[in-house]
C-alpha positions, 0 to 999 in steps of 0.5 A: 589640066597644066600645073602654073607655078605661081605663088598666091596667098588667100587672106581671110579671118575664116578658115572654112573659106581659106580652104574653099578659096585654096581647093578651087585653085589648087588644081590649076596652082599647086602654090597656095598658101592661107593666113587666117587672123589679122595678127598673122597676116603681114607675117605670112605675106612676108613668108609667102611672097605671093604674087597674087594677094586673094582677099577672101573677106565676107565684107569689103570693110574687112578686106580694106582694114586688112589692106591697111594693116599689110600697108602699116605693119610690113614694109614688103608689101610696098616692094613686092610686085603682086596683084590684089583679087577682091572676093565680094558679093552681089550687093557689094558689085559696085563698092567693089567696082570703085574701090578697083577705079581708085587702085585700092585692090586690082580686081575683084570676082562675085563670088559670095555666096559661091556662084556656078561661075566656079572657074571664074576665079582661076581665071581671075588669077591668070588674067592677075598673072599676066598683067604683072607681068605686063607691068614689069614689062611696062616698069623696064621700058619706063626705067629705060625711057628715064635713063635715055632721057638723062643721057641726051646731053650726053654727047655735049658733056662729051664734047665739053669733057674733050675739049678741055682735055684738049685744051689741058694738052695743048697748055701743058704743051706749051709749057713744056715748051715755054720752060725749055726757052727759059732753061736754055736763056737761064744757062746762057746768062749763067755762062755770061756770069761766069765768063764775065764776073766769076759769078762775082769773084766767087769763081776763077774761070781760066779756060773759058771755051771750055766752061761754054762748052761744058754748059752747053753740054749740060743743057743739050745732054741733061736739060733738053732730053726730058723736056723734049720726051715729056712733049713727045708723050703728050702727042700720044695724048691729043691723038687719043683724044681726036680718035676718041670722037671718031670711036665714038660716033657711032654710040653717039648717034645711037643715043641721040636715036635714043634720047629722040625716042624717049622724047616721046615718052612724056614723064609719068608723075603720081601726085599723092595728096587728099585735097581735091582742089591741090589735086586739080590744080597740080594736074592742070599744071603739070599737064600743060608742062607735059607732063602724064599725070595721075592723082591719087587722094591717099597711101594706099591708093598710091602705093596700089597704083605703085603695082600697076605702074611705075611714074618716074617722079611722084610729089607726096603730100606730108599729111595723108588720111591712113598712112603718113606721107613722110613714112610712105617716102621712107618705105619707097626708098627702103625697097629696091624697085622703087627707091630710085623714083625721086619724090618731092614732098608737098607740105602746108608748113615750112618748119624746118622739122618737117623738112628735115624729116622729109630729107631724111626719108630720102625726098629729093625735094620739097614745095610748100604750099600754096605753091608757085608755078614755076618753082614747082616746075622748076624742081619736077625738071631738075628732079626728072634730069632735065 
């Protein structure tokens, strides 16, 4: 049998069934760590970096405390990308199956006690394998989409941009050409004055042809020469600008393709929040914005809904049951593949404590409820780009 090289780790509070679960994968995955013991679990998640998470608990209650005190003791677990397998027994099938349905854990096997179905779960592991990887598939193209929906104005910022800097031109232009008027008038009255009044007696003019001539010397040999290059060196300039929009054109219609593309993609948004009524309002709105909407009533169903898919916006709840909405907006923002994701905080109270603690975790916004419509609405766009 091929070797896979994948990284998985089975957690468990008995080492008997660590090395169970360890000897009926290791012959198809070479890569299996165990961690035996609460106080060792986040420590050896964070060594391991599994791709796969196997929860080799006797009881589902045990397997969700241990979920929960990956989610509050380490911040690498709401990073990292993997898949949670669930080992339960028979009497456990349907707990297991709504704990699935809810995105606590991703799978699970019947597996207590130790079935005849033995490839069972390598296979479970495999199928994990394969829809991380469809994930990470899936979270590109939903960043891909998010970027090609911000650059849809890009052609009219574009064209603004050029505008200007042709209008910056063509006034500089002028300029130019409004101080070589001016010059040319300022050294006339200067001649004026000198042959007329000796600048008041100040000068005592006895070749007069020759102090005409001499400014006028000055003003085509001294004055006019820089003024006349600097309106040369803006032709270079306002060219530039008009092959710009040529060069450009073929770009251009490729965003626009681009951005007609994203369209079709509708913003996927993750509402995290533990009162079902603010959940079926904030979907029905969201909805009929058109926006795709999840609902998830807890931390740790958002942040294992979080390694199935990736929304490009999620509005947070301040108070959550396990684990602090606030906290959960800092872990977010403190990893990398989701710190670009722009949160807004959902909160009952308008203290102003609150929200700064929600700016400081990196929200991007916040609503106050009861909130209104199209405030709600309005901030989910701006945060979105649109």
């Amino acid at each position: 049998m091929s070797k896979i090289e994948a990284r998985i780790l089975v957690v468990t509070d008995v080492g008997s069934d660590a090395d169970l679960v360890r000897q009926l994968l290791h012959d198809e995955y070479p890569q299996v760590e165990t961690s035996v013991g609460p106080e060792r679990f986040a420590a050896d998640f964070e060594r391991h970096r599994p791709q796969v998470l196997v929860l080799a608990f006797k009881t589902l209650a045990d397997a969700e405390r241990c979920c929960l005190g990956l989610y509050r003791q380490s911040s690498l677990v709401n990073a990292l990308p993997h898949r949670t397998l669930l080992l339960c027994a028979k009497d456990d099938l349907r707990r297991a199956y709504e704990l699935c349905r809810k995105d606590y854990f991703d799978d699970y096997v019947l597996f207590w006690p130790l079935t005849h179905d033995a490839p069972r779960l390598p296979m479970a592991v495999r199928l994990a394998l394969r829809t991380l990887d469809s994930h990470q598939a899936a979270t590109a193209l939903a960043q891909l989409a998010a970027q090609a929906r911000r650059i849809a104005e890009l052609e009219t910022q574009l064209e603004r941009q050029l505008a200007l800097g042709q209008a910056h031109t063509e006034r500089a232009h002028l300029t130019l050409q409004q101080a070589q008027t001016k010059v040319g008038t300022a050294l006339d009255d200067l001649s004026h004055r000198i042959l007329e009044t000796g600048l008041d007696g100040a000068v005592l003019v006895r070749k007069p042809g020759q102090v005409t001539q001499e400014i006028g010397r000055m003003n085509n040999e001294a004055v006019l020469p820089p003024l006349q290059q600097a309106a040369q060196a803006l032709q270079p300039m306002q060219q530039w600008i008009g092959a710009l929009k040529t060069e450009l054109a073929v770009p251009l219609q490729a965003a626009r393709a681009l951005a007609e593309q994203a369209k079709r993609l509708r913003p996927q948004l993750l509402v995290v929040d533990d009162d079902e009524f603010q959940r079926k309002l904030l979907l029905r709105v969201l909805v009929a914005a058109h926006y795709d909407v999840a609902c998830v009533a807890s931390a740790t169903q958002a942040l294992g809904l979080l390694r199935a898919r990736r929304p490009d916006l999620i509005l947070m709840d301040v108070h959550l049951p396990d684990i602090d909405g606030i906290e959960v907006t800092r872990r977010l923002k403190a990893a990398e593949t989701y710190a670009a994701i722009p949160v807004i905080m959902l909160t009952g109270q308008s203290e102003k404590q609150v929200i700064v603690d929600s700016l400081g975790a990196g929200a991007a916004d916040f609503v106050v409820k009861p909130f209104d419509r199209d405030i709600l609405l309005k901030k989910v766009a701006r945060c979105l780009g649109g």
